[in-house]
KEVEXTI-180092 format. One record per residue (C-alpha): z negated, x negated, y; residue in one letter. Coordinates in steps of 0.1 Angstrom, whole numbers, plus 5000, padded with zeros to 4 digits. Layout:
+------+------+------+------+
|    w |    u |    v | resn |
+------+------+------+------+
|    Z |    X |    Y |    a |
...
+------+------+------+------+
// end
This chain:
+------+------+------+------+
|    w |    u |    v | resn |
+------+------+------+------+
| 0605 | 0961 | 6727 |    x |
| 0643 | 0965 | 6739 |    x |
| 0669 | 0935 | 6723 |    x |
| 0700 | 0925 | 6708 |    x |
| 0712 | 0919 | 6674 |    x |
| 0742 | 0887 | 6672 |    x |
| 0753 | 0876 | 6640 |    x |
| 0752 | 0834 | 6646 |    x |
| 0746 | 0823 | 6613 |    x |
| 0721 | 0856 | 6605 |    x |
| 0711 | 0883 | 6623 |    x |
| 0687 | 0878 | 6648 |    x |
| 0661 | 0897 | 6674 |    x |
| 0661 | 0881 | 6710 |    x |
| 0638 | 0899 | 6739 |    x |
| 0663 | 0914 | 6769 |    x |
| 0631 | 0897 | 6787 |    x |
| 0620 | 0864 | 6785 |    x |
| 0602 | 0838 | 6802 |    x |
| 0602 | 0797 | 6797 |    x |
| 0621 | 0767 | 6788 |    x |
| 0625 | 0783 | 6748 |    x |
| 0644 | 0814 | 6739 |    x |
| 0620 | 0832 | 6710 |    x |
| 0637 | 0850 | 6685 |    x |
| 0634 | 0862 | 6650 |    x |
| 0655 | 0870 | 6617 |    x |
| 0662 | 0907 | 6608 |    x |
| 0661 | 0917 | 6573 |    x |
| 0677 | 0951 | 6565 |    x |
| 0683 | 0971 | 6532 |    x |
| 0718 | 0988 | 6527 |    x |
| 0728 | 1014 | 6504 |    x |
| 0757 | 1000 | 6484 |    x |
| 0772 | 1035 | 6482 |    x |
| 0774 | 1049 | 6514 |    x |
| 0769 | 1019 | 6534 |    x |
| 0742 | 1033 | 6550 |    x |
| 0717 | 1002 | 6570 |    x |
| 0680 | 1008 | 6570 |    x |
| 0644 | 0997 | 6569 |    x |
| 0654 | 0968 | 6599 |    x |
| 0623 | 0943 | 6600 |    x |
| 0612 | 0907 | 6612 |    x |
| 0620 | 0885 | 6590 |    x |
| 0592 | 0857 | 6600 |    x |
| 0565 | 0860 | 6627 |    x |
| 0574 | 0885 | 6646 |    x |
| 0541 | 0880 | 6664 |    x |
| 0559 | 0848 | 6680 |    x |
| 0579 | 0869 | 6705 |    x |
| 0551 | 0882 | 6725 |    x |
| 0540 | 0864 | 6754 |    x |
+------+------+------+------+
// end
């Protein structure tokens, strides 16, 4: 599934493609290497089944 991350009070997953009234989206949680800075293991945070149709 394709998306976007924005930063509006959290990072969040939105579909590029969507259908009805109600946007879906979904947290991201991340790690991060305190050292390099270095961002991995991205995941849903909460449902992630709720953004399939």
């Amino acid at each position: 599934m394709k998306g976007a991350l924005s930063s509006t009070g959290g990072v969040v997953f939105a579909p590029e493609k969507q259908s009805g009234l109600f946007k879906k989206c979904a947290y991201v949680n991340a790690l991060a290497c305190k050292r390099c800075g270095t961002v991995f293991a991205l995941k849903l945070a909460d449902n992630p089944d709720k953004l399939t149709d």
